[in-house]
N, C-alpha and C positions, 0 to 999 in steps of 0.2 A: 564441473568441480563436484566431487562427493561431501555430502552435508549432512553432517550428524548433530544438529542441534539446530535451535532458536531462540535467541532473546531479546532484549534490550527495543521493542519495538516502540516506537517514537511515530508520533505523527505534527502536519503542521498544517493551518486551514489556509487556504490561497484568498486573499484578502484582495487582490486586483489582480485583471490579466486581462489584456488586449493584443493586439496584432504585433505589438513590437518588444512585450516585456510581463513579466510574471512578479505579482509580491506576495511569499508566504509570509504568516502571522510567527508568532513562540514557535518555537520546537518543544512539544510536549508528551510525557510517557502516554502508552497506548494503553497500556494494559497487561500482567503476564501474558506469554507469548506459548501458544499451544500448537498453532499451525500458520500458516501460512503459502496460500497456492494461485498459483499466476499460470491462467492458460490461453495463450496468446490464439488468436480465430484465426486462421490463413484459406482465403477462400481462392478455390483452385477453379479455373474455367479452359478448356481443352476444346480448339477449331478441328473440326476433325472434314477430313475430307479422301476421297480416293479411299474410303476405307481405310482411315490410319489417323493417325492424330498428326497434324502437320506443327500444328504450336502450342505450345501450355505455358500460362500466365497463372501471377499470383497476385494479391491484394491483402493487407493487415485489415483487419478490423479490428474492432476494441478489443483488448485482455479482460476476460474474466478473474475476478480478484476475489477469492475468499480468505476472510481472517478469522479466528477462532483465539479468545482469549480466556482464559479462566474466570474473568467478570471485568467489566465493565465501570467503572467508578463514576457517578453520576453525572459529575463537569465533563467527561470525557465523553459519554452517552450524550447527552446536550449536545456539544461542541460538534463530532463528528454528524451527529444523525439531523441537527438542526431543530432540536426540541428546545424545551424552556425548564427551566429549574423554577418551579413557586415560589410563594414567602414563608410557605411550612416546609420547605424540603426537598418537597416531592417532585419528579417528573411529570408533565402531562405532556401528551400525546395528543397532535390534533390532523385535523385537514389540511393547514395551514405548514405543516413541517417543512423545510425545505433545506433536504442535506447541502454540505457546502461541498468544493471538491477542496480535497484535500492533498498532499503528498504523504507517503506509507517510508517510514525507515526504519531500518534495525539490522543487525551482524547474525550470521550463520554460521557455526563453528564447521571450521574443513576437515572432514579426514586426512588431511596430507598436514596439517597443524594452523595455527592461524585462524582467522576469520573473515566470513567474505561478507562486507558491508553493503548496504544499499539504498537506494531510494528509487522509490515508484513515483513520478512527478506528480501524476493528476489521476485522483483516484474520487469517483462518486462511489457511496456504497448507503447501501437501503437499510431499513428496520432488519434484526436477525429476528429469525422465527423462533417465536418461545415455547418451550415444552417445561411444564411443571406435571411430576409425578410424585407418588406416596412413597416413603423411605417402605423398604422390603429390607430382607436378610441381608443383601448384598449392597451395599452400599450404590447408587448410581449418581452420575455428575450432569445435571444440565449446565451446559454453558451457551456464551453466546456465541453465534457463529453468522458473520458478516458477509454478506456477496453483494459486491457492485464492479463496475466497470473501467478499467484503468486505461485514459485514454491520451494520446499526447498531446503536450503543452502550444497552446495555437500560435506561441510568436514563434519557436524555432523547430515543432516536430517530434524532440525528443520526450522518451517513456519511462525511459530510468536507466540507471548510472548505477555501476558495481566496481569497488576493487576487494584484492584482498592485501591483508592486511602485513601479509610476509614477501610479499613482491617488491626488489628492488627497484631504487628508482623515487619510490613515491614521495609527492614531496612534504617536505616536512610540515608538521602539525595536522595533516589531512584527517589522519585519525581521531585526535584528538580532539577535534575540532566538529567531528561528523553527528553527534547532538546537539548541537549550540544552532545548526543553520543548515538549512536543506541545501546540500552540496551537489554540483554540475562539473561538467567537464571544464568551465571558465572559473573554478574558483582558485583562489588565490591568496596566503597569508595576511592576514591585516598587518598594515608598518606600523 
């Protein structure tokens, strides 16, 4: 699908998950939405014999996930990276950090119209590397920009879920509905 935007990025921290079942926390804004890029590992291994390749196999590894948002709001910085917020405000940074995994969602405006929705189930992502520089003529933007690892969910496998938003069929409230609660191929209207 051809994608000319991005917004609305929402995240949500996974609060338990075992062998048989997953619980995310709020669905909460991420941040303005600057980029967002998911590069899935596909590692290729090739038997070769008689001088020829007789079989070729493949295997996923984790997705590389970078996010990039215009800043960071501090509850959200906490939250995602697994810092602490003081009693003065401030952020500290320690040894001790331990990011949570989280799920990634947000809509992507389609060149054909419409929006294609998503979620990335299980996503770790590390400190963004900081650059602070001196204002020049030209104005320049540092922001933050996030890489971690998007890996899937251990009770049933899956990595993330997408529709779009102009496809017949879908059922009803899906949309509507897709900030309130990290959404799966199993979900389903509440009565």
């Amino acid at each position: 699908m051809a994608i000319k935007g991005l917004d609305m990025l929402h995240y949500a921290v996974i609060t338990a998950e075992d062998k048989d079942s997953i619980t995310y926390g709020e669905v909460k804004p991420f941040g303005p939405a600057m980029s967002l890029n998911l590069q899935p590992a596909i590692n290729r291994g090739n038997l070769r014999a008689d001088d020829k390749v007789l079989f070729s196999d493949s295997s996923k590894g984790p997705i590389a996930v970078t996010v990039n948002t215009a800043y960071l709001d501090d509850v959200v910085e906490a939250d995602i990276l697994g810092k602490s917020i003081d009693a003065n405000g401030g952020i500290t940074d320690s040894a001790n950090d331990n990011p949570p995994y989280i799920a990634i969602g947000g809509r992507a405006k389609s060149a054909r119209g419409g929006y294609e929705y998503f979620w990335i189930y299980r996503v770790k992502l590390a400190p963004a590397e900081e650059n602070k520089e001196t204002q020049q003529e030209t104005p320049s933007y540092q922001t933050p920009n996030l890489s971690g690892e998007g890996l899937p969910r251990i009770h049933d496998g899956l990595e993330k879920y997408k529709v779009w938003s102009e496809k017949e069929g879908l059922a009803a409230g899906l949309i509507d509905n897709w900030f309130n609660e990290v959404i799966d191929k199993t979900w389903a209207p509440a009565v």
